[in-house]
N, CA, C and O atoms as a DFTB+ gen file, in Angstrom:
664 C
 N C O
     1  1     160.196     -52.007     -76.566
     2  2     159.703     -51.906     -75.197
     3  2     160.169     -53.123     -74.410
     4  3     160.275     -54.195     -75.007
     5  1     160.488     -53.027     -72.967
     6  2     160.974     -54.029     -72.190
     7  2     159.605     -54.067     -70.966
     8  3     158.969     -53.187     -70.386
     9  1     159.572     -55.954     -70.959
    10  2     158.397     -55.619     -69.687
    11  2     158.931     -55.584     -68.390
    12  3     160.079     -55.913     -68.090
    13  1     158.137     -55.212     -67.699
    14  2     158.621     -55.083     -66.323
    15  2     157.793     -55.743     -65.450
    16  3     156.715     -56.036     -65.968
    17  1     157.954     -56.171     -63.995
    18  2     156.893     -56.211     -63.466
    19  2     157.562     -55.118     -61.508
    20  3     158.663     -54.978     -60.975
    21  1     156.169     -54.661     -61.157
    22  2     156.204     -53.907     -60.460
    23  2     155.071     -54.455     -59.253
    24  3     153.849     -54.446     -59.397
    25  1     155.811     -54.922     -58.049
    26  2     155.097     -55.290     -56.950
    27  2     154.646     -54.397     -56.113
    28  3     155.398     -53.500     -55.733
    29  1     153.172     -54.490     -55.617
    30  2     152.792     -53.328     -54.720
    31  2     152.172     -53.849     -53.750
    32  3     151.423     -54.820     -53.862
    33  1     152.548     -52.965     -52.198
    34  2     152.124     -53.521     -51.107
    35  2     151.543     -52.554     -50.434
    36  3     152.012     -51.452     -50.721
    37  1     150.334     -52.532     -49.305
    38  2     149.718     -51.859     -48.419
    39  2     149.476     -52.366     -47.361
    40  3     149.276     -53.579     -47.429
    41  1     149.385     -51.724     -45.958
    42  2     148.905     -51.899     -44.832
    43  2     148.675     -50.772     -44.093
    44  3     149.083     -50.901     -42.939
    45  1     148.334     -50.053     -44.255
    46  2     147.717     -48.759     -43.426
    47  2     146.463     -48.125     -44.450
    48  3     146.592     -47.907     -45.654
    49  1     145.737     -47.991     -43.967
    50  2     144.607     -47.111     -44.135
    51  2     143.566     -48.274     -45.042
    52  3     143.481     -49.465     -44.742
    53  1     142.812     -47.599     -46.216
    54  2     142.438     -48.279     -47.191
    55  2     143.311     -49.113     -48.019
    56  3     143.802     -48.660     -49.053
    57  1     143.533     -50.334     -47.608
    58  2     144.481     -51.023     -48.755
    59  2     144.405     -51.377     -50.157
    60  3     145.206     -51.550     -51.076
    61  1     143.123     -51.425     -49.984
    62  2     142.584     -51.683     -51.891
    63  2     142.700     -50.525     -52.301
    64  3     143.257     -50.525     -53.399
    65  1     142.395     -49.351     -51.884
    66  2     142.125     -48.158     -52.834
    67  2     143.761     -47.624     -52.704
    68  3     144.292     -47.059     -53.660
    69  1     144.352     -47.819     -51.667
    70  2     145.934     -47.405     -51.971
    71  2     146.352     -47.997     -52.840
    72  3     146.868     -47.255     -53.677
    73  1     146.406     -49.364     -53.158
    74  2     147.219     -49.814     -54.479
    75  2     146.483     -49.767     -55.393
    76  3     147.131     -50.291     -56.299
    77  1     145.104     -49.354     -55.960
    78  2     144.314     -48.548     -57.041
    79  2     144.970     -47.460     -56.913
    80  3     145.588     -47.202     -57.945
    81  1     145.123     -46.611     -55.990
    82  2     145.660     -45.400     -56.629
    83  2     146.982     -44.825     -57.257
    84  3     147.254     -43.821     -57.915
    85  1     147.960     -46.321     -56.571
    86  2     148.735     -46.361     -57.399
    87  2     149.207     -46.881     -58.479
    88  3     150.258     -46.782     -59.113
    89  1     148.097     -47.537     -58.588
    90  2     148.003     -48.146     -60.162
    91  2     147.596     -47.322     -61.260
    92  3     147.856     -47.514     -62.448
    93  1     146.791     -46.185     -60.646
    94  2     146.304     -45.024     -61.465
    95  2     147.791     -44.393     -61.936
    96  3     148.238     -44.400     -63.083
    97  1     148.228     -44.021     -61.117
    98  2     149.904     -43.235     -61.265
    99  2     150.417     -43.763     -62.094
   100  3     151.034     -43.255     -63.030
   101  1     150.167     -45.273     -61.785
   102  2     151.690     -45.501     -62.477
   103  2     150.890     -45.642     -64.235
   104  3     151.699     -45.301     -65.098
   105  1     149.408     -46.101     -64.848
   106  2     149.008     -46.059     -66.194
   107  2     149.302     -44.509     -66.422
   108  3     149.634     -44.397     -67.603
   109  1     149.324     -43.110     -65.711
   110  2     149.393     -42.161     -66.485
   111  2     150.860     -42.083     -66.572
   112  3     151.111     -41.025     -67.149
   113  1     152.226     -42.856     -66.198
   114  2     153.300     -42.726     -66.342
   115  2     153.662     -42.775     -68.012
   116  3     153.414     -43.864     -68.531
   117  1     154.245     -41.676     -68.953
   118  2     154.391     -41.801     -70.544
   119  2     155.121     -42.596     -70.690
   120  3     154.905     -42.840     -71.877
   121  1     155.831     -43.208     -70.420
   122  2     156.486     -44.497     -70.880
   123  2     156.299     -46.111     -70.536
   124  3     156.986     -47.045     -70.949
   125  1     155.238     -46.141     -69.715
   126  2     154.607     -47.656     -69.188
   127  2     153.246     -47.717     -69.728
   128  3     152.520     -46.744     -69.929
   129  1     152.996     -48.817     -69.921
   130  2     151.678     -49.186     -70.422
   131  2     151.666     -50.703     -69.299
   132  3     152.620     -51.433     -69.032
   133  1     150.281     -50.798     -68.834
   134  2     149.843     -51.806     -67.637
   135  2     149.847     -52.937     -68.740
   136  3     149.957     -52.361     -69.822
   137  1     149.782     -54.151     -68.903
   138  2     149.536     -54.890     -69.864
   139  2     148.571     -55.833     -68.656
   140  3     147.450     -56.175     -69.032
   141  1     149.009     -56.229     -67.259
   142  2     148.001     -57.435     -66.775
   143  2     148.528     -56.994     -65.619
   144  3     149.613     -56.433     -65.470
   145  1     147.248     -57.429     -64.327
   146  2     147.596     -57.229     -63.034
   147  2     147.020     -58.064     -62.614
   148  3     145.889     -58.377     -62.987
   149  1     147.791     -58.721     -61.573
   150  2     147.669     -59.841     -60.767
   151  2     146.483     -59.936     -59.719
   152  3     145.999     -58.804     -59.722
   153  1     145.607     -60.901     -58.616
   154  2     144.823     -60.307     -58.242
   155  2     145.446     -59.894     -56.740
   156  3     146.620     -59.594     -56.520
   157  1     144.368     -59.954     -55.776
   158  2     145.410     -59.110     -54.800
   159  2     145.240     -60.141     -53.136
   160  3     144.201     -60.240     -52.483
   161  1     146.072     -60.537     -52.930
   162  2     146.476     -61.484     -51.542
   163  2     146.550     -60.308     -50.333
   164  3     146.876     -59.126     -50.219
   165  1     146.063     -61.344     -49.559
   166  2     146.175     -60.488     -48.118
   167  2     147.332     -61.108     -47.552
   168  3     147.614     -62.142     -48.157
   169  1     148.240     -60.793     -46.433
   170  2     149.617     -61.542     -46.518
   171  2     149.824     -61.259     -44.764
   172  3     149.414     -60.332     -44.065
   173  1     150.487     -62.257     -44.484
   174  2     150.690     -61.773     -43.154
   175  2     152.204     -60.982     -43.146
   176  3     153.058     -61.472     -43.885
   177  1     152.618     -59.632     -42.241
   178  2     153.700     -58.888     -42.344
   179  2     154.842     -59.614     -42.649
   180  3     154.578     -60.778     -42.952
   181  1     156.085     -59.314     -42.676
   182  2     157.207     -60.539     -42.973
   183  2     158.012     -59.463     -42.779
   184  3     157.739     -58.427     -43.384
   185  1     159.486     -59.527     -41.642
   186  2     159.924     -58.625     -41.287
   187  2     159.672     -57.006     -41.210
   188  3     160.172     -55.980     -41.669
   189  1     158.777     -57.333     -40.498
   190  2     157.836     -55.460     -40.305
   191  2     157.648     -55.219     -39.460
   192  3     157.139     -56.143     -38.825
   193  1     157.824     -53.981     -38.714
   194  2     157.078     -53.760     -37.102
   195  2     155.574     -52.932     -37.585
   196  3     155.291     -51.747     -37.760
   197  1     154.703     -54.399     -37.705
   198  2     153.206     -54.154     -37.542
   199  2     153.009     -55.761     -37.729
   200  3     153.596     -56.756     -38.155
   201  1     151.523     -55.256     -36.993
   202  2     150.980     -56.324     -37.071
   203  2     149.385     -56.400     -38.056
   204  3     148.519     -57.270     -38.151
   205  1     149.531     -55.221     -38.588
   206  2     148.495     -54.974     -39.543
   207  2     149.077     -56.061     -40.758
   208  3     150.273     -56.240     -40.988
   209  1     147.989     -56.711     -41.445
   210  2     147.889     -57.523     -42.484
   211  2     148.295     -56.476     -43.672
   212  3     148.053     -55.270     -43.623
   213  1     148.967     -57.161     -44.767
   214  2     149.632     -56.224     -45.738
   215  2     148.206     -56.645     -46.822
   216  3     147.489     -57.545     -46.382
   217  1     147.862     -56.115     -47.986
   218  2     147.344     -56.244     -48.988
   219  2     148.642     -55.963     -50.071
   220  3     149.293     -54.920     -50.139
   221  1     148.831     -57.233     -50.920
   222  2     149.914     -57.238     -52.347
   223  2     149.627     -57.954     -53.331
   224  3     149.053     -59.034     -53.188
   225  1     149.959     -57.499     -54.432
   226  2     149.560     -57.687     -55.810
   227  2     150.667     -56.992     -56.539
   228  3     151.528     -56.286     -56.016
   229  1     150.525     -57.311     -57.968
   230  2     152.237     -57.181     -58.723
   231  2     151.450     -56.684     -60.090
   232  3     150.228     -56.606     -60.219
   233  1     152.323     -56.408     -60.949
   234  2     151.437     -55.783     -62.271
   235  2     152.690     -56.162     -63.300
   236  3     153.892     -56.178     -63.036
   237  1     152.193     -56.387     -64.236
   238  2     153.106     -56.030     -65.767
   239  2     152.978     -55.087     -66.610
   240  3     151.888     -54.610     -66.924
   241  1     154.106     -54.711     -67.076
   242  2     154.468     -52.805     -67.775
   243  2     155.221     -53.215     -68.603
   244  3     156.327     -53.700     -68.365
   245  1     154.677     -53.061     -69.771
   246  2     155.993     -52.664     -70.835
   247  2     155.852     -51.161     -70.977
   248  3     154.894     -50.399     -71.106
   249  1     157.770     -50.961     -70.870
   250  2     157.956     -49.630     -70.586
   251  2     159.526     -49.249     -71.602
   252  3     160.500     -49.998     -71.675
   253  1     159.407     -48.188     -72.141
   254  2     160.423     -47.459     -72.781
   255  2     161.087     -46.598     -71.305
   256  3     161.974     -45.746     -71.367
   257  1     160.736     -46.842     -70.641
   258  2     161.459     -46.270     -69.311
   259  2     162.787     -46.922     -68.842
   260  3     162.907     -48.131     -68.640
   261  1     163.839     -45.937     -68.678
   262  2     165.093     -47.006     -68.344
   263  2     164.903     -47.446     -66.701
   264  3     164.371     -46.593     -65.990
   265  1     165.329     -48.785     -66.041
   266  2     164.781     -49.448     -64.768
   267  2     165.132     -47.786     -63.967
   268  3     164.175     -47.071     -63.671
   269  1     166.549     -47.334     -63.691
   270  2     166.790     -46.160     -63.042
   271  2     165.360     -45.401     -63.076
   272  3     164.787     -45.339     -61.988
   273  1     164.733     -44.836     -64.155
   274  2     163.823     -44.046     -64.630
   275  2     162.605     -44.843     -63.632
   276  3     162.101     -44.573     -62.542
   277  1     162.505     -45.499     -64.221
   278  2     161.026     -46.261     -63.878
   279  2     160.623     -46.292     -62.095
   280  3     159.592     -45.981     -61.498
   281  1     162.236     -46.927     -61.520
   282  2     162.338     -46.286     -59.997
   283  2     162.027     -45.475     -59.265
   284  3     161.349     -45.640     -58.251
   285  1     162.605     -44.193     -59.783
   286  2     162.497     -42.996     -59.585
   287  2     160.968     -42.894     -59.733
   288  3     160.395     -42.672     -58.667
   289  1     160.137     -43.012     -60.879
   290  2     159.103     -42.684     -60.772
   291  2     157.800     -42.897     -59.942
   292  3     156.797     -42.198     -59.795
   293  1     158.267     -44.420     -59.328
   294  2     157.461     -44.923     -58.219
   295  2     157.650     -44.897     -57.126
   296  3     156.753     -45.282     -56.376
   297  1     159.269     -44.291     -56.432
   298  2     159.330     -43.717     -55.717
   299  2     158.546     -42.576     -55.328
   300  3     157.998     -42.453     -54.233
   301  1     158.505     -41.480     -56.578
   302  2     157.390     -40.240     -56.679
   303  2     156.525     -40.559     -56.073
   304  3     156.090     -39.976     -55.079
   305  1     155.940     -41.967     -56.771
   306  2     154.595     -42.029     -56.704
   307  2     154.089     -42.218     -55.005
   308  3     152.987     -41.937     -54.534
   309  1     155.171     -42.730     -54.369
   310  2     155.016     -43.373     -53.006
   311  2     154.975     -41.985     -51.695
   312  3     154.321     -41.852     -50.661
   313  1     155.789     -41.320     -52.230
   314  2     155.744     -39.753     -51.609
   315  2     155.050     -39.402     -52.161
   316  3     155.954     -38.749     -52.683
   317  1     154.151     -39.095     -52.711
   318  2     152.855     -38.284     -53.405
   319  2     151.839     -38.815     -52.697
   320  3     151.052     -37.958     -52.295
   321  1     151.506     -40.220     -52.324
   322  2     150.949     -40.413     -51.692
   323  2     150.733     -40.650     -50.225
   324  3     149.719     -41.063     -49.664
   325  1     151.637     -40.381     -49.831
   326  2     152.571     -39.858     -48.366
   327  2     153.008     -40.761     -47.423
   328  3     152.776     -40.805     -46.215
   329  1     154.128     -41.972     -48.621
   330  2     154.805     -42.409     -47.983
   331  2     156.171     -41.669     -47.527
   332  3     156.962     -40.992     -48.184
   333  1     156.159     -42.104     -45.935
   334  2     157.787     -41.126     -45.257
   335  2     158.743     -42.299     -44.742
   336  3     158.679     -42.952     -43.700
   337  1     159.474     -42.348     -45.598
   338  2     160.776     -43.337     -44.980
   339  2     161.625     -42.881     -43.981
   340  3     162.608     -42.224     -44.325
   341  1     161.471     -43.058     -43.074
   342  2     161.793     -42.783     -41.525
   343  2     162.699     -43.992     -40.956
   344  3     163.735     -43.767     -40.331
   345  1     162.194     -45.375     -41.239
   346  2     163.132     -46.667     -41.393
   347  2     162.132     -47.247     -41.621
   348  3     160.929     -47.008     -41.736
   349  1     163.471     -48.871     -41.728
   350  2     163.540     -50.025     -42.648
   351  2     162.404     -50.637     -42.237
   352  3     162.205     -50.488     -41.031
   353  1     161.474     -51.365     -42.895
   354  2     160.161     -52.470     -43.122
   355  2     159.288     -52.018     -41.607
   356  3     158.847     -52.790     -40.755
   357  1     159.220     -50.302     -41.634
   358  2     157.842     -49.673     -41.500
   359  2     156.350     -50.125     -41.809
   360  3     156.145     -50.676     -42.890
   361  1     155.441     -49.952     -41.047
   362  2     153.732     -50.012     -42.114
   363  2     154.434     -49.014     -42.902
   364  3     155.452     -48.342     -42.738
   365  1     153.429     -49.156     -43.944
   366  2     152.827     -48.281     -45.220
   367  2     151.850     -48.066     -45.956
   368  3     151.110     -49.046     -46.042
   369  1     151.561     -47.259     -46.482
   370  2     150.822     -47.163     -46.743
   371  2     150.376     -47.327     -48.337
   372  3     149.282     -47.442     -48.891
   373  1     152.057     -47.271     -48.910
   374  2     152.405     -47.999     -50.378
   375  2     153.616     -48.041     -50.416
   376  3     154.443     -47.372     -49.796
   377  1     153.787     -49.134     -51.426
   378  2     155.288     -49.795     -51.616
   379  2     155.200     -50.487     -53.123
   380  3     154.525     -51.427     -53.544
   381  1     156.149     -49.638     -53.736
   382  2     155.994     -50.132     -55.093
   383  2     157.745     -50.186     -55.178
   384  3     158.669     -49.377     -55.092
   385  1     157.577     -51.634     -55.398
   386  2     159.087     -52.352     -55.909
   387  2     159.142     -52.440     -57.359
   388  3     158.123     -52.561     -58.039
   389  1     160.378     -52.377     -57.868
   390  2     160.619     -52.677     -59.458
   391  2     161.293     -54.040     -59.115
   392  3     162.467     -54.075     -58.746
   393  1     160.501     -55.206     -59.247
   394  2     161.143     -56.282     -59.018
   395  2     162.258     -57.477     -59.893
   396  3     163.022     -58.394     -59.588
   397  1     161.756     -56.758     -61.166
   398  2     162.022     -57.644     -62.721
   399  2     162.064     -56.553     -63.257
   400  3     161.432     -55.563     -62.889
   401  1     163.007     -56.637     -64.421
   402  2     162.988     -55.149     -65.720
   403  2     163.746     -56.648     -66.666
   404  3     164.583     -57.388     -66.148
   405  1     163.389     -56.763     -67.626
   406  2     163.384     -57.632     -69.194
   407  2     164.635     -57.574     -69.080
   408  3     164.997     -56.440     -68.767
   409  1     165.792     -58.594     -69.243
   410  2     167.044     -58.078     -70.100
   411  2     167.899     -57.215     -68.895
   412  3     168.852     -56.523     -69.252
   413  1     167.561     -57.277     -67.622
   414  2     168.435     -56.351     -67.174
   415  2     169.135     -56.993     -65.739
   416  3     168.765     -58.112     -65.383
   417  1     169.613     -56.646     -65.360
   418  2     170.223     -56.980     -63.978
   419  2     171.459     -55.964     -63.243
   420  3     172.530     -55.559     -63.695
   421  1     170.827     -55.774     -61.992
   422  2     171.717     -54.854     -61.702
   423  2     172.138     -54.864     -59.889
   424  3     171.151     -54.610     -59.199
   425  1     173.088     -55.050     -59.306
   426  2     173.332     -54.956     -57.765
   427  2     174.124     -53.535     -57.396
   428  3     175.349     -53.413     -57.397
   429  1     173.292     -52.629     -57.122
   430  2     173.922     -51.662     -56.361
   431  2     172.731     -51.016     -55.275
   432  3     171.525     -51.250     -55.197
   433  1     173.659     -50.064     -54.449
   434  2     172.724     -49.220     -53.126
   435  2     171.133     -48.752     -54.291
   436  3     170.007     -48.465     -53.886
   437  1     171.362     -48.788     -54.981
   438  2     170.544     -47.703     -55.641
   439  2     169.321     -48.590     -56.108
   440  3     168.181     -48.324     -55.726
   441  1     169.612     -49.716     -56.996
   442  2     168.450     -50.503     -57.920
   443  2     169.304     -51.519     -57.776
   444  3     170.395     -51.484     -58.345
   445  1     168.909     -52.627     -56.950
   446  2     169.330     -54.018     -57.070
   447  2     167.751     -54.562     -58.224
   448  3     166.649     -54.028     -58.097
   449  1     168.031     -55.602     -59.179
   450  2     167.265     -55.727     -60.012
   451  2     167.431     -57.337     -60.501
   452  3     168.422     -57.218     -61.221
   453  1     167.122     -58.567     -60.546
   454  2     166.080     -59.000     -59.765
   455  2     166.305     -58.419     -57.991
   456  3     167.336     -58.122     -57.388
   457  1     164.520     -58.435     -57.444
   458  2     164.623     -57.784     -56.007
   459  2     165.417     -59.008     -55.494
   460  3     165.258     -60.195     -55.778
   461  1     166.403     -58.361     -54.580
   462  2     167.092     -59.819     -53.667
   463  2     166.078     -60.604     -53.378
   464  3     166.213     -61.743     -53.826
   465  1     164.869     -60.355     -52.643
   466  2     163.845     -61.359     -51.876
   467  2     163.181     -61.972     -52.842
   468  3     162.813     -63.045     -52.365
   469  1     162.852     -61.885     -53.858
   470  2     161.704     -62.613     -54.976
   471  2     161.783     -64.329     -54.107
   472  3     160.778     -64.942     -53.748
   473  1     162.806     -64.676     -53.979
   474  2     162.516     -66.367     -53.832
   475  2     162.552     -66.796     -52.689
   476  3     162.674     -68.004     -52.486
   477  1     162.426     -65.642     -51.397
   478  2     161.849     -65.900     -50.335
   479  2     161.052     -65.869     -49.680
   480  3     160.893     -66.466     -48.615
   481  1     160.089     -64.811     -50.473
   482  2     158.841     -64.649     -50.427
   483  2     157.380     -65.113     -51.388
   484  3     157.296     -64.942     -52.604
   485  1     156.321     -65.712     -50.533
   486  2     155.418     -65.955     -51.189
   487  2     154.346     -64.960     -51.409
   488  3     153.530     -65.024     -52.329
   489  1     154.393     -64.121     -50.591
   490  2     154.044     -62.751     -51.253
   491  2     154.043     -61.917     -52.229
   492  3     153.103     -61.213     -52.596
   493  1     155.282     -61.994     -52.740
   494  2     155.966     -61.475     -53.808
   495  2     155.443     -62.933     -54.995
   496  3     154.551     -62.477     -55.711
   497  1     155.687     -64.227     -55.319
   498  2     155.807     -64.834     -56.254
   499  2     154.300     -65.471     -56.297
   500  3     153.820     -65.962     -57.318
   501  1     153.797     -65.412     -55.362
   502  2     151.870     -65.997     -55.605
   503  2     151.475     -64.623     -56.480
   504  3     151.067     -65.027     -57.569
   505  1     151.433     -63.078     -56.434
   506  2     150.982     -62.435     -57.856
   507  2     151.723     -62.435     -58.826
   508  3     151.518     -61.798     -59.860
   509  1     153.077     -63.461     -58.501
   510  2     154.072     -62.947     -59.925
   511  2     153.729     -64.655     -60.664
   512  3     154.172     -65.023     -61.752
   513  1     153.218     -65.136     -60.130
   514  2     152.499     -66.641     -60.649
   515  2     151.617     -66.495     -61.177
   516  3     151.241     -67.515     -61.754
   517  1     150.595     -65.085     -61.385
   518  2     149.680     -65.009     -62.170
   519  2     149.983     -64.306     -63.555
   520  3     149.515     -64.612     -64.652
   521  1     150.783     -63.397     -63.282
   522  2     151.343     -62.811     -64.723
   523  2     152.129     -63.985     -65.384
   524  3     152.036     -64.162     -66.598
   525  1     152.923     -64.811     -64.577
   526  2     153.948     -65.833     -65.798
   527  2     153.075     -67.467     -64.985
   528  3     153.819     -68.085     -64.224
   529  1     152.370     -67.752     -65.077
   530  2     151.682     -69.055     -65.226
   531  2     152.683     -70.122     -65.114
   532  3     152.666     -70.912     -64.170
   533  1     153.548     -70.165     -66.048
   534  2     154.657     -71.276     -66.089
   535  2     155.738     -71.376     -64.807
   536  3     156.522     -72.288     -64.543
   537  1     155.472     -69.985     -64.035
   538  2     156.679     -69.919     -63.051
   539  2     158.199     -69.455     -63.464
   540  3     159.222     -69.640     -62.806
   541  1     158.079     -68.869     -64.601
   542  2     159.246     -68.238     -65.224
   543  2     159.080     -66.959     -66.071
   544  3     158.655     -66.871     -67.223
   545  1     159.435     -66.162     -65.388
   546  2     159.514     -64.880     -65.806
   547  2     160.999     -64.503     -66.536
   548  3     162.000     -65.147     -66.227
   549  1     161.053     -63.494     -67.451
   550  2     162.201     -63.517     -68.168
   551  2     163.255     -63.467     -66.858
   552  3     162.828     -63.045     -65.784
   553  1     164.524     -63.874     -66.977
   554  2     165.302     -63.811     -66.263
   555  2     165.398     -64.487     -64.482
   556  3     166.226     -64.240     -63.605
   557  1     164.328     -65.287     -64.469
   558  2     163.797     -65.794     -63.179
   559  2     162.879     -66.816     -63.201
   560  3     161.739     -66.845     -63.666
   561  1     163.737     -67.910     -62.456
   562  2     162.707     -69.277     -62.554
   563  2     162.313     -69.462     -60.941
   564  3     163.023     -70.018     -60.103
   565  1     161.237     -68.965     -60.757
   566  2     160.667     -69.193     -59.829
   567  2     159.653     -70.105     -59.013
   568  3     159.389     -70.052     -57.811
   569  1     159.116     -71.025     -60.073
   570  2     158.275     -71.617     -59.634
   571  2     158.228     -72.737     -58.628
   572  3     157.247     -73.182     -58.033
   573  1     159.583     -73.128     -58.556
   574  2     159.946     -74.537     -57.748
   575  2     159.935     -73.771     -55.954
   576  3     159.594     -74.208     -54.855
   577  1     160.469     -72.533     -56.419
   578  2     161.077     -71.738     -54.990
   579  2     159.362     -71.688     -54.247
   580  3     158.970     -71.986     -53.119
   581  1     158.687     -71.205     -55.388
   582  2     157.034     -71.021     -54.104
   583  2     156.558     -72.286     -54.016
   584  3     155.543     -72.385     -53.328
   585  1     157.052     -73.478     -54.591
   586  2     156.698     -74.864     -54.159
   587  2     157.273     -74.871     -53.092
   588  3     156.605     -74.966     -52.062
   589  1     158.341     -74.795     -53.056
   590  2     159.078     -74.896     -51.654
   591  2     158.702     -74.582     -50.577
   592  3     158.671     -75.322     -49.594
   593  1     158.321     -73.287     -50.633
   594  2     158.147     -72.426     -49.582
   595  2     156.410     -72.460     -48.981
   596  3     156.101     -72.053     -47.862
   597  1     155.441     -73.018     -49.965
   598  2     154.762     -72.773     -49.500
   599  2     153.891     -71.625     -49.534
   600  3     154.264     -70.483     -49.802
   601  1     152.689     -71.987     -49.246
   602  2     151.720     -69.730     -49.048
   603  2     151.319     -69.481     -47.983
   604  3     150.622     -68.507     -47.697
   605  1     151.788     -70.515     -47.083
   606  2     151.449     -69.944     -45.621
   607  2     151.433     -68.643     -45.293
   608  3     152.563     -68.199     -45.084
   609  1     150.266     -67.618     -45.133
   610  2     150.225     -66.855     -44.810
   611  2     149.831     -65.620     -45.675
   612  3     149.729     -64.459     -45.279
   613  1     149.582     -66.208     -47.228
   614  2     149.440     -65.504     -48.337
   615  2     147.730     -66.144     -48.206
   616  3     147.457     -67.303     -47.895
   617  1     146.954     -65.302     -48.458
   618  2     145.510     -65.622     -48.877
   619  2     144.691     -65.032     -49.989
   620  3     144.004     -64.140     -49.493
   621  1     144.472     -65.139     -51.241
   622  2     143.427     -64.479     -52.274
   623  2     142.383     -63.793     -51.400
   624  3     141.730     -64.219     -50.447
   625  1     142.416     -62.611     -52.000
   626  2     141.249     -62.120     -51.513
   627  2     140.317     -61.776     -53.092
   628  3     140.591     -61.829     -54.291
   629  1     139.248     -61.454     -52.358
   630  2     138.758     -60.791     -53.507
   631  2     138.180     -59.273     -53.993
   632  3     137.153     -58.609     -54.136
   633  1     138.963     -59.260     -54.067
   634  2     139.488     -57.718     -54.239
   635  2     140.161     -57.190     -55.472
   636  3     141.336     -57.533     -55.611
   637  1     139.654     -56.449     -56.357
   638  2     140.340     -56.486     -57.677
   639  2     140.991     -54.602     -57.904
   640  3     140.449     -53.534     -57.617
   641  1     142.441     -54.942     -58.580
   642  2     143.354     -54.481     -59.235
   643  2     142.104     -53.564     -60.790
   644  3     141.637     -54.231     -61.714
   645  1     141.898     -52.243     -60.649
   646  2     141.237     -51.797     -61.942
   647  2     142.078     -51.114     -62.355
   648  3     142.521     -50.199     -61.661
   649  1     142.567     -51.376     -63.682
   650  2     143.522     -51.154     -64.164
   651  2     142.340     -50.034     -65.286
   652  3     141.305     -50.367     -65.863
   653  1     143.125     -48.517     -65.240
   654  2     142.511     -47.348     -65.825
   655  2     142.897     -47.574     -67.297
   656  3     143.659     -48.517     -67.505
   657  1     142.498     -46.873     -68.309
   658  2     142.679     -46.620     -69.811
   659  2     142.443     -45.572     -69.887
   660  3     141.332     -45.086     -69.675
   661  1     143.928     -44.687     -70.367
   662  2     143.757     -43.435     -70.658
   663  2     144.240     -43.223     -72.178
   664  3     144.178     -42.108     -72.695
């Protein structure tokens, strides 16, 4: 099994229960298992036309899923729950990135893999600081970059990630 980690974002409607529900999706996915989820930051937008506050949080999966596979499936998951890509850094109502896959790396239209943005955003690396503590995730040393940058604009909330057991 390879771990993964998978970032999820909301700003329209219920934001906690949108990324619960896609956290539900993605534990009944047969080839991922949740292993830890991060808790969940309120964030201010970052290239978006809204001004609604995002809710994001990131999760870890070890998955027999190939990254292509695993994509695809959270794409599903994002139209199932009725996200419509109409254009680029829209609200939403979910957004599930494959940001990291173990062992892998990849740049094309399709699955760029590490996400280009990981080290420009503190959005993205304040929940990926809770799964890797040290600031290094396989294939990604991140920790100096959210020193850098700062969390301006990232805030803990308290609000928790329930991760299902099926």
């Amino acid at each position: 099994m390879s771990e993964a980690v998978i970032a999820l974002g909301s700003n329209l409607g219920n934001r906690i229960e949108n990324i619960n529900a896609a956290v539900r999706a993605i534990a009944r996915l047969s080839e991922v298992k949740i292993i830890k989820a991060s808790s969940v930051y309120e964030t201010e937008p970052v290239d978006c036309d809204s001004d609604e506050k995002y809710y994001n949080a990131a999760i870890l999966v070890e998955t027999n899923a190939s990254p292509a596979l695993l994509l695809g499936e959270c794409l599903g998951i994002e139209a199932a729950m009725g996200r419509h890509r109409t254009k680029k850094n829209e609200p939403r109502i979910i957004d599930l990135d494959l940001i990291l896959y173990e062992n892998f790396r990849s740049e094309s239209f399709e699955l760029t893999v590490p996400h280009p943005r990981i080290l420009e955003r503190a959005f993205v690396m304040a929940p990926l600081l809770e799964l890797y503590p040290s600031g290094r995730a396989p294939g990604l040393f991140f920790g100096p970059h959210l020193r850098d940058i700062g969390m301006n604009g990232v805030r803990k909330i308290e609000k928790e990630i329930i991760i299902p057991i099926y």
